[in-house]
VOZAPA-879678 format. One record per residue (C-alpha): residue in one letter; z, y, x. Coordinates in Angstrom, 2 decimals. Example, Ala and Ser with C-alpha at 12.3 -4.5 7.8 and 13.67 -1.06 7.14 Angstrom:
2
[A, [7.80, -4.50, 12.30]]
[S, [7.14, -1.06, 13.67]]
END
This chain:
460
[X, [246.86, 293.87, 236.11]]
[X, [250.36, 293.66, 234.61]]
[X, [251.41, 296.31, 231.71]]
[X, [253.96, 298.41, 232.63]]
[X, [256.26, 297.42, 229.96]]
[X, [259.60, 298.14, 232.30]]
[X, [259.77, 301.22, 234.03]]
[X, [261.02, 303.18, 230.56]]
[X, [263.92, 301.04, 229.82]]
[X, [264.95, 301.61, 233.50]]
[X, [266.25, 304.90, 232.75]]
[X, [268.54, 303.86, 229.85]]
[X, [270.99, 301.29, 232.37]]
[X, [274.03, 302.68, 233.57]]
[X, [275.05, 299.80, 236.06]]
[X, [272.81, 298.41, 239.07]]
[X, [269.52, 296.82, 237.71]]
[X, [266.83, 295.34, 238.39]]
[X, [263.84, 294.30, 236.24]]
[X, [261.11, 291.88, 237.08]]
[X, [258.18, 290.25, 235.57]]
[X, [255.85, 288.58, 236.92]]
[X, [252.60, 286.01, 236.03]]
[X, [252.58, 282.49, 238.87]]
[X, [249.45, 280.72, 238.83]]
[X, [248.79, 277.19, 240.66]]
[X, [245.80, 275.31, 241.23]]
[X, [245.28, 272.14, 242.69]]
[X, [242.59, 269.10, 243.22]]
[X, [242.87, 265.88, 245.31]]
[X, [240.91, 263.44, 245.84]]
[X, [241.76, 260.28, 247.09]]
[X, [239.35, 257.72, 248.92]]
[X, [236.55, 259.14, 246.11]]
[X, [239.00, 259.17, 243.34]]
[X, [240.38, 262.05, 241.69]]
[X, [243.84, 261.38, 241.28]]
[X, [244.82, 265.90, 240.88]]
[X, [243.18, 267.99, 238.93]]
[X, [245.98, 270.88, 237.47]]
[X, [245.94, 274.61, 236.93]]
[X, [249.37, 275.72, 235.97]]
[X, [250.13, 279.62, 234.43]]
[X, [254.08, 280.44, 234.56]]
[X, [255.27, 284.03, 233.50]]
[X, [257.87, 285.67, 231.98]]
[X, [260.71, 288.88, 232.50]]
[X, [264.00, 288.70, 234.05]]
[X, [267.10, 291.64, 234.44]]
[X, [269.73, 291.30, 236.93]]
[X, [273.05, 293.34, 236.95]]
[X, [275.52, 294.42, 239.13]]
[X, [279.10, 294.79, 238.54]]
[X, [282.02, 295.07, 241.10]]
[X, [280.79, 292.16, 243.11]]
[X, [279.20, 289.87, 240.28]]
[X, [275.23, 289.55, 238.93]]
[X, [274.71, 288.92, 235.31]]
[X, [270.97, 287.77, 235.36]]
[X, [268.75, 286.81, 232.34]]
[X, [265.11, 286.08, 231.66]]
[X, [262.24, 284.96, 229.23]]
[X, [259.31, 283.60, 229.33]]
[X, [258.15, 286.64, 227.18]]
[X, [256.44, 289.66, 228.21]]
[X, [257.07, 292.23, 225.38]]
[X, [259.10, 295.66, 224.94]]
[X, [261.57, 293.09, 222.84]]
[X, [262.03, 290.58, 225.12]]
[X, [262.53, 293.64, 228.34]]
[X, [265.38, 294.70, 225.94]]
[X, [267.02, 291.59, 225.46]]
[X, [266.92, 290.72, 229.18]]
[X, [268.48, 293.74, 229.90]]
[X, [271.31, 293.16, 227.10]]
[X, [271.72, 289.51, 228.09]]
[X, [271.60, 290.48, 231.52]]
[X, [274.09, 293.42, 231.09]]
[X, [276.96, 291.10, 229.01]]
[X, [276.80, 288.69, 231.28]]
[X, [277.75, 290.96, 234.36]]
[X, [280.58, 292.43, 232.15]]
[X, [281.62, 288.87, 230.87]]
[X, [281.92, 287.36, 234.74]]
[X, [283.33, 291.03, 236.01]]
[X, [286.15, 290.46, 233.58]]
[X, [287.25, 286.84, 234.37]]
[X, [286.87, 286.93, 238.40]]
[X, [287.85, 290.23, 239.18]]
[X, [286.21, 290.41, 242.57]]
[X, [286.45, 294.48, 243.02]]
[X, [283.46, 294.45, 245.86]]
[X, [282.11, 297.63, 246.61]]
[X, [278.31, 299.23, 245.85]]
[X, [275.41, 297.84, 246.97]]
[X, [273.58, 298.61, 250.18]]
[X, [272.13, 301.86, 249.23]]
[X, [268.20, 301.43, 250.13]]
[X, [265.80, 304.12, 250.22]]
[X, [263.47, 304.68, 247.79]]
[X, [260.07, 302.99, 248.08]]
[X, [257.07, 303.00, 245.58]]
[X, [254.79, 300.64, 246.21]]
[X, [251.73, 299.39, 244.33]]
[X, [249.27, 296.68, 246.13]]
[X, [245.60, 297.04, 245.80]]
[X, [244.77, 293.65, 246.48]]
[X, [242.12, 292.41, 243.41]]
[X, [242.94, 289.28, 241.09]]
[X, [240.35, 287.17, 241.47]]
[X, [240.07, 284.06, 238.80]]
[X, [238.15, 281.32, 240.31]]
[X, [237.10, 278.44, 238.32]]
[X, [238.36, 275.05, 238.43]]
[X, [235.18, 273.46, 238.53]]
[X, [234.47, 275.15, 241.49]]
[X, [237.65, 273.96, 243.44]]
[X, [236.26, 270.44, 242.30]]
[X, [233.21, 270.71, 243.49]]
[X, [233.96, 271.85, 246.85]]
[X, [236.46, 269.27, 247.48]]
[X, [234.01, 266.34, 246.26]]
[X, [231.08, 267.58, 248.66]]
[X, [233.69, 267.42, 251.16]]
[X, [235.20, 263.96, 250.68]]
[X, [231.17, 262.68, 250.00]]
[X, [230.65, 264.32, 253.57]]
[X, [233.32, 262.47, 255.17]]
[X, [232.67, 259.34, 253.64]]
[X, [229.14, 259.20, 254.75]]
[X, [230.22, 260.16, 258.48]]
[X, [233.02, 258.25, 258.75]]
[X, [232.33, 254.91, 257.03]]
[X, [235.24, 253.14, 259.75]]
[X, [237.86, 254.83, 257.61]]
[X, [240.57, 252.67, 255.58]]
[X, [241.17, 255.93, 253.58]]
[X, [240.57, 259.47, 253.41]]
[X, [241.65, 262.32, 250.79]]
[X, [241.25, 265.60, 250.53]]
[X, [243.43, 268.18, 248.39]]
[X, [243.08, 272.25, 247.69]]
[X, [245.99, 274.15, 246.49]]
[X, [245.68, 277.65, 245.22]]
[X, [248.84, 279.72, 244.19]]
[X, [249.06, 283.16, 243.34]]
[X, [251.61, 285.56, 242.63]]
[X, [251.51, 288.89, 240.85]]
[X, [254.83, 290.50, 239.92]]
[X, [256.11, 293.91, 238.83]]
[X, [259.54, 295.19, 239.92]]
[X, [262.02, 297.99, 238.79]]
[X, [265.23, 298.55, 240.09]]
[X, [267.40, 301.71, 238.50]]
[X, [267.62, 303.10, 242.16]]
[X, [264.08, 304.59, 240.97]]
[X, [262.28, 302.06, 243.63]]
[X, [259.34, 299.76, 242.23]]
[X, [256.64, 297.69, 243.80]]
[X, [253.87, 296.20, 242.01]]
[X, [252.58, 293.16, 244.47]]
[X, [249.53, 290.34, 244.35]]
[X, [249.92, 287.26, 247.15]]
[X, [247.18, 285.05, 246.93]]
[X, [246.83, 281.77, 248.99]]
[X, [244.39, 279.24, 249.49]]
[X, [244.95, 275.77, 251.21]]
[X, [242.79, 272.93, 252.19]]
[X, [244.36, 269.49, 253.86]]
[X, [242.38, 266.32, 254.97]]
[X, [244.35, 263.01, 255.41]]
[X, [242.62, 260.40, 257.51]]
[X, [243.49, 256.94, 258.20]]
[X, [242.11, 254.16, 260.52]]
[X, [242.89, 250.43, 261.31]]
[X, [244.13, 249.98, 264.67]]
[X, [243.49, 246.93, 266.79]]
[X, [247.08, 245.68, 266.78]]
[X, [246.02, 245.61, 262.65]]
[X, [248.60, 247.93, 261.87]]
[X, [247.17, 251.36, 260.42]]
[X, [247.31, 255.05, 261.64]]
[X, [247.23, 258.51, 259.78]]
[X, [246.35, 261.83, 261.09]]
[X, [247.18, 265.05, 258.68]]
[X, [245.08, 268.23, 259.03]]
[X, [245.36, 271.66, 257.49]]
[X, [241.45, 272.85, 257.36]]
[X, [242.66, 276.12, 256.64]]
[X, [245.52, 278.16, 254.87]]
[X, [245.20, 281.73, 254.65]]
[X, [246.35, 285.02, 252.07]]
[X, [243.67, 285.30, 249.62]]
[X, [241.65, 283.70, 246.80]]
[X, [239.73, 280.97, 247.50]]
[X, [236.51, 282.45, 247.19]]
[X, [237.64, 284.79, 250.48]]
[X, [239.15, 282.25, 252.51]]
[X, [236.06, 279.74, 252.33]]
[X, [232.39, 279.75, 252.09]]
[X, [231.20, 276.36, 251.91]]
[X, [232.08, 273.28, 252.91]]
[X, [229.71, 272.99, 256.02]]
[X, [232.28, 275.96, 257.90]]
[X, [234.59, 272.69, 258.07]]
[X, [232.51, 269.97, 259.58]]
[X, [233.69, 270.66, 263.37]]
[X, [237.43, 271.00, 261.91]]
[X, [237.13, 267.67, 260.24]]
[X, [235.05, 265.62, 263.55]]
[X, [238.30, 267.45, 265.45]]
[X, [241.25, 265.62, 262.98]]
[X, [238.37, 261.93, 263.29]]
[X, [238.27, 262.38, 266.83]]
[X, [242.53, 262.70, 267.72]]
[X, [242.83, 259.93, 264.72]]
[X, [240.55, 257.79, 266.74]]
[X, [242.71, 258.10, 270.03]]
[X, [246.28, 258.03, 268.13]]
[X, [244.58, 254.67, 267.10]]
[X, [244.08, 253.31, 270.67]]
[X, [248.05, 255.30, 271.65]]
[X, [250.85, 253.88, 272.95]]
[X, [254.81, 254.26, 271.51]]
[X, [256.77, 256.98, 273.43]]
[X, [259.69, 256.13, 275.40]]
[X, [262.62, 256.87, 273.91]]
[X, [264.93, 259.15, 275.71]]
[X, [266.09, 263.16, 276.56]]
[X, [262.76, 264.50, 278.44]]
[X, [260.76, 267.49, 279.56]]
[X, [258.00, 267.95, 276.75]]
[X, [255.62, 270.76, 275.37]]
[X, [255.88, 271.46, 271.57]]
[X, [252.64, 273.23, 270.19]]
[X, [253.16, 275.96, 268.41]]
[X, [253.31, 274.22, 264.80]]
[X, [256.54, 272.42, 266.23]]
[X, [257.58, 275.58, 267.47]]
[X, [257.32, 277.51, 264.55]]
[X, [259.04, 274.46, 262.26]]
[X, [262.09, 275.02, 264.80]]
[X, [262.03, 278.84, 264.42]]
[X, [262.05, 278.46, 260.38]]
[X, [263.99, 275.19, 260.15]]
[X, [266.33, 274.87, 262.87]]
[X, [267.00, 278.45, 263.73]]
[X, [265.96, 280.59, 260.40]]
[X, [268.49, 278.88, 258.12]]
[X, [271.39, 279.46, 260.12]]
[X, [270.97, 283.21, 259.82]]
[X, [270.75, 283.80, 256.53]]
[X, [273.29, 285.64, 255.51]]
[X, [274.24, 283.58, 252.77]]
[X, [274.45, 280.41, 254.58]]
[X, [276.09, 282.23, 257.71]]
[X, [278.91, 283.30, 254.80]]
[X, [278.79, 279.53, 253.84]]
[X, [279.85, 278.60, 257.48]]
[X, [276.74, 278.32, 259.24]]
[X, [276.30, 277.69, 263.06]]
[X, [275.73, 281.56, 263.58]]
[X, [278.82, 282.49, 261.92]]
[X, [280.44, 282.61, 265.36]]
[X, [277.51, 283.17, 267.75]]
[X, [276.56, 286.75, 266.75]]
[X, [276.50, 288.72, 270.28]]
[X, [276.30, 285.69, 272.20]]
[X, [273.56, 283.52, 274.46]]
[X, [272.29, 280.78, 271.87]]
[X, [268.82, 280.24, 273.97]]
[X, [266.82, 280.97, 276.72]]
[X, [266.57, 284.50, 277.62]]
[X, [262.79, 283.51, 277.48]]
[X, [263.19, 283.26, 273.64]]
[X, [262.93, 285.84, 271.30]]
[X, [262.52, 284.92, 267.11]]
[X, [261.29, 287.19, 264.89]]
[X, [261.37, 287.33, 260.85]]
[X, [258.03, 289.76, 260.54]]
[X, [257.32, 291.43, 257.70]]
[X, [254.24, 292.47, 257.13]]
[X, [252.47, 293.43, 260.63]]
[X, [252.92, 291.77, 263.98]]
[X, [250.84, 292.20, 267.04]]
[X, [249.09, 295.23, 265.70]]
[X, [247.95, 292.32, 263.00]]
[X, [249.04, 291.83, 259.11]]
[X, [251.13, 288.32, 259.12]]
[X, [249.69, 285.35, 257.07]]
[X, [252.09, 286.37, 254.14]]
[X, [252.73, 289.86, 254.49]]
[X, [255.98, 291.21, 252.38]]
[X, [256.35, 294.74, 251.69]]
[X, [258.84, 295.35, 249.32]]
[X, [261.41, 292.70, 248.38]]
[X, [262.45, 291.89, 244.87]]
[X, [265.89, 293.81, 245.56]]
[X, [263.65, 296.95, 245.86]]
[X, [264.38, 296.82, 249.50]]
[X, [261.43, 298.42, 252.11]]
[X, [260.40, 295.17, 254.18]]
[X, [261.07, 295.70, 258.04]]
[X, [260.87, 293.61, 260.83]]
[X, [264.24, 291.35, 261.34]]
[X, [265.17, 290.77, 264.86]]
[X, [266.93, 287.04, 264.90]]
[X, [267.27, 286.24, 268.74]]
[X, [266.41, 289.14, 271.52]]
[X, [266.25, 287.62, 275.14]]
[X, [268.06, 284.52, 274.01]]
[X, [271.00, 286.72, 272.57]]
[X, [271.68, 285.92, 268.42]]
[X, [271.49, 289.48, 267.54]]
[X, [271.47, 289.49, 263.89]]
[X, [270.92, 288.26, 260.25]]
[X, [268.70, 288.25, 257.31]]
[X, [270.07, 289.95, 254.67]]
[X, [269.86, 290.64, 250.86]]
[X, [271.87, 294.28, 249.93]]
[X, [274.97, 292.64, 248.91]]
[X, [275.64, 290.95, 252.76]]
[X, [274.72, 293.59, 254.10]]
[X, [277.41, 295.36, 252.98]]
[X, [279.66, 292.77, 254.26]]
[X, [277.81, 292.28, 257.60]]
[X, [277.99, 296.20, 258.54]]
[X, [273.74, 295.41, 258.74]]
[X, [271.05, 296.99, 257.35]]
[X, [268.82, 294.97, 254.80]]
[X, [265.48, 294.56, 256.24]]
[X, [264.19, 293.36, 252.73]]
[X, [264.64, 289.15, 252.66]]
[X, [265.75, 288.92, 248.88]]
[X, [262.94, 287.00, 247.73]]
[X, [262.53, 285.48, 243.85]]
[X, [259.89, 282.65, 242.97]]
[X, [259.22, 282.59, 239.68]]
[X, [260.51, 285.00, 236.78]]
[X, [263.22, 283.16, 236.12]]
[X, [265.10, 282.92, 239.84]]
[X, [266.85, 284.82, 241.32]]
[X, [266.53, 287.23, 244.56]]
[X, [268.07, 284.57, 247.19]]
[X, [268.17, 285.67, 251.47]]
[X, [264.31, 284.39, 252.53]]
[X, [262.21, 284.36, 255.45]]
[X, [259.45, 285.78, 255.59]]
[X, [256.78, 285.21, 258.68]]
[X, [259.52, 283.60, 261.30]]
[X, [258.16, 283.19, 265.04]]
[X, [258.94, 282.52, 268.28]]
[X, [257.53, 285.27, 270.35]]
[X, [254.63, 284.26, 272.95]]
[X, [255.19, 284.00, 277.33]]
[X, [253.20, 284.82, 279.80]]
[X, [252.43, 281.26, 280.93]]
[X, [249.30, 279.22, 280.17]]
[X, [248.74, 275.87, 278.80]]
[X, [247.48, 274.50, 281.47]]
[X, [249.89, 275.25, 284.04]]
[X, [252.78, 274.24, 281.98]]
[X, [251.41, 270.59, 281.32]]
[X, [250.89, 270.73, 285.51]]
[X, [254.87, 271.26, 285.87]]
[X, [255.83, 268.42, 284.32]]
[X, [255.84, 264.93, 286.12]]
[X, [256.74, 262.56, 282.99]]
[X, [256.77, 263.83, 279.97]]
[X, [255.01, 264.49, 276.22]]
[X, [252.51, 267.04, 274.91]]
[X, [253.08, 267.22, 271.26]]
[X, [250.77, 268.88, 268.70]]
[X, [251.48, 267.95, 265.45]]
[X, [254.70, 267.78, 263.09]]
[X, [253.93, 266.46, 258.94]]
[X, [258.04, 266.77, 257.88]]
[X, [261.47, 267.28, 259.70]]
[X, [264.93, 268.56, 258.25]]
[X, [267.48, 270.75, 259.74]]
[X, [270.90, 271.86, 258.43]]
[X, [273.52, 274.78, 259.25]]
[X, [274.57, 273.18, 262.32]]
[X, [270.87, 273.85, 263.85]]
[X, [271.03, 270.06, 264.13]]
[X, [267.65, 269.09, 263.60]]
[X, [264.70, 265.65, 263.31]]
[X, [261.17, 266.06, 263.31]]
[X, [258.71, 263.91, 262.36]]
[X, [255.85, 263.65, 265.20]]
[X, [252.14, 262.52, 264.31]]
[X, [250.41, 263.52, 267.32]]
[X, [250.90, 263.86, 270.84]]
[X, [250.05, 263.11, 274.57]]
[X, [251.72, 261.82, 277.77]]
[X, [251.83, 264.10, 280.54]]
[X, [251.93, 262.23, 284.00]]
[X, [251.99, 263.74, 287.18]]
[X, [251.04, 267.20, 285.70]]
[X, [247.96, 266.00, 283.38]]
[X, [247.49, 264.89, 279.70]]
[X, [247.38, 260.92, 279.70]]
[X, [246.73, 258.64, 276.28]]
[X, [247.66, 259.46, 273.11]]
[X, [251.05, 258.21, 271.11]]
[X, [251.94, 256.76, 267.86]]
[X, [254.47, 258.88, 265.46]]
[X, [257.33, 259.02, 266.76]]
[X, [260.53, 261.91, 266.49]]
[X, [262.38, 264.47, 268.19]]
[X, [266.08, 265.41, 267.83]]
[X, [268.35, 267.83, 268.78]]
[X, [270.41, 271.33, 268.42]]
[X, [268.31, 274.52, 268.23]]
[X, [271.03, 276.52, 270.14]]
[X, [270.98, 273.86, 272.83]]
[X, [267.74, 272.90, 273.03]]
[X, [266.57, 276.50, 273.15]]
[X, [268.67, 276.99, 276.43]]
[X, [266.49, 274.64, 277.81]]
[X, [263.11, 276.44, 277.64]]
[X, [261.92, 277.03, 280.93]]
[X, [257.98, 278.32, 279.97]]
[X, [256.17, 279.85, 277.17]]
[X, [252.36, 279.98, 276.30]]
[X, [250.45, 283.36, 276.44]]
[X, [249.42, 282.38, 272.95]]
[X, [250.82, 282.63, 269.64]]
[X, [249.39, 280.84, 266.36]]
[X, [250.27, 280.71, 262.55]]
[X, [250.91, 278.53, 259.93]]
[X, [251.19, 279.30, 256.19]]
[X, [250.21, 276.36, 254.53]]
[X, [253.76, 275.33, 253.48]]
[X, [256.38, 275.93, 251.13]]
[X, [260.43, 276.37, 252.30]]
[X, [262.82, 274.96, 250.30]]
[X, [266.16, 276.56, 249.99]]
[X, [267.03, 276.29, 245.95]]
[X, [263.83, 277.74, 245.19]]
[X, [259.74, 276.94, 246.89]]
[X, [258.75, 279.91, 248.94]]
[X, [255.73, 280.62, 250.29]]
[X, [256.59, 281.65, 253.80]]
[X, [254.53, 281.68, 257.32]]
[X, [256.02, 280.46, 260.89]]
[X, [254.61, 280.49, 264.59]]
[X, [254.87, 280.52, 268.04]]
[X, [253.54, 279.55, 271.69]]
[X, [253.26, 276.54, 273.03]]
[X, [256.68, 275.68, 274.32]]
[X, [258.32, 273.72, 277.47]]
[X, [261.87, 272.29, 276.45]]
[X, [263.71, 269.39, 277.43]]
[X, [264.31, 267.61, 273.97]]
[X, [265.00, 263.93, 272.68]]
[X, [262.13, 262.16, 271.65]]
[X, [262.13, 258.65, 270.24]]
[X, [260.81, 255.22, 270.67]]
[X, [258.89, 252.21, 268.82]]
END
């Protein structure tokens, strides 16, 4: 467990402050077609101080932990507020005054040992080369990261937090008979904690893996989509990449100051009045969320942020400084990486809230159309314009799942393809095995139903 090397120099700062060290650890191993091509463990940690001053942040850090380096952090960190207050003169007011929160996780640090991430993932790759001897490649990669920080802000709040996760991904290929080759992407599992608590042995991912051989097998005997505007059903992966992507980034407050699509939609209908988005915090459904956030790295109590009620953009994330300028209350989305970033506006867990229809039915209402299941990359910007990769997927003809298609894309704008949603599935699932990428990698978590849309899809 971190030293406590902060919390007395917090009392001697006259100005807003905030002081943060932390220790990042990252583990990885892949192995490709039997070789091991990955084998890294990487330890990053260090202090920072950021200051407030009339509207300006004079920030600082080291990759030092010692009661010399806190005080140069905090002097760095101090003269450099003063320095930019001086030259641009912004005269904004205070901070959003937060409450007070104390927090200290009790999650234990667990250090498991490289060989044993090794050894897991070469009994797995032996296992699927013996099964599936048909492949044209295979690999199989584990990625541990782990975060534990200690914050103290001079508002008297502090939080001492651990987030653990563990990841496992299997990448299949196949020749199909038109000789060209297919690829089918699987996350095994991703899930908060060490790896030693997410998985037992190997073994627990046999059906998992003859799942991923089975769809690569019929995306090899598939068929190209037709290209065109059409009624399909994104799976909740898709779903969840459109919450985070297409809709999440426009609401961020710093983006929405930078001219974002929401700028001039607050109050109004962007979707569906079936859809509902949700930043969660730490506890949805009665349930903790894959990531769970309690206290921000502002010092800000974590809360749920409502996005979209009933189709209606109702608000924005926030860090304390927007919300200020928004007239909102910060529902704690400053989030930091490493020691040496800064607090930036960050999801958290982002989903689309779940219907009342079923699967089943839903694929029955549509005469023509596409099931699709999985999504490997996409991009989005602050338009809510958005393209999504597609690597698996079904026809749907005359209301039931036909053959399988080759990757293909969708298009479109969240707003206006979110108006479209006519039916959502009674069932919502996560993912957290990916990292966002706004300036900084985040660990972050997104979800939702099954989802009918009309949406563009694309061709050969």
């Amino acid at each position: 467990m971190l030293n406590d090397l902060i919390s007395k120099h917090i009392a001697d700062v006259s100005d807003y402050t905030e002081i943060r060290t932390q220790i990042d650890t990252n583990c990885g191993i892949s192995i490709v077609s039997g070789n091991l091509v990955g084998n890294s463990r990487v330890t990053a940690s260090g202090i920072s101080a950021r200051v407030y001053k009339n509207g300006v942040y004079g920030f600082s850090s080291v990759g030092e932990y010692s009661d010399e380096s806190v005080k140069a952090v905090l002097n760095a960190a101090r003269d450099n507020a003063l320095f930019l207050d001086r030259r641009v003169n912004k005269n904004k007011p205070a901070l959003y005054d937060a409450p007070v929160v104390n927090y200290t996780d009790t999650t234990k640090i667990v250090d498991v040992p490289q060989k044993l991430l090794l050894d897991f993932a070469k009994e797995l790759d032996d296992y699927i080369a013996n099964k599936y001897p048909d492949l044209s490649s295979r690999s199989v990669m584990i990625r541990c990261d782990s975060s534990e920080r200690l914050l103290h802000v001079s508002t008297g709040s502090s939080a001492y937090s651990v987030s653990p996760r563990s990841c496992i991904y299997v990448d299949m290929s196949a020749e199909a008979n038109d000789g060209s080759n297919v690829e089918l992407f699987e996350v095994m599992d991703c899930a908060r904690g060490y790896f030693t608590d997410v998985f037992t042995s190997p073994d627990a991912l046999y059906d998992k893996i003859e799942e991923l051989y089975q769809k690569l097998m019929a995306k090899k005997e598939g068929v190209f989509s037709e290209a065109g505007v059409c009624d399909c059903i994104i799976d909740s992966s898709i779903a969840g990449m459109i919450a985070h992507e297409a809709v999440g980034h426009t609401v961020e407050a710093d983006l929405v100051l930078a001219g974002s699509v929401a700028a001039t939609n607050l109050g109004k209908q962007v979707a569906s009045d079936k859809i509902t988005i949700i930043d969660y915090a730490h506890t949805a459904f009665g349930k903790t969320v894959p990531l769970p956030v309690y206290v921000d790295d502002e010092g800000t109590p974590c809360e749920d942020a409502v996005l979209i009620e009933n189709g209606i953009l109702t608000g924005y994330m926030n860090n304390k400084e927007s919300a200020v300028h928004f007239g909102m209350k910060p529902c704690g989305n400053a989030r930091a990486h490493s020691f040496d970033d800064e607090p930036l506006v960050r999801m958290r867990n982002t989903a689309i809230l779940p219907g009342t229809d079923r699967l089943e039915d839903m694929i029955a209402s549509i005469d023509n159309g596409y099931y699709l299941t999985k999504t490997q990359n996409g991009q989005a910007d602050t338009t809510g314009e958005f393209m999504f990769g597609i690597t698996m997927g079904y026809e749907i003809k005359n209301g039931k799942l036909g053959r399988a298609i080759r990757d293909t894309t969708i298009s479109g704008v969240a707003f206006e393809t979110l108006k479209t949603v006519d039916m959502l599935s009674d069932e919502l699932h996560w993912a957290c095995s990916g990292y966002c990428g706004k300036k900084q990698p985040m660990a972050v978590s997104d979800g939702g139903p099954a989802v009918k849309c009309k949406i563009n899809i694309g061709g050969r």
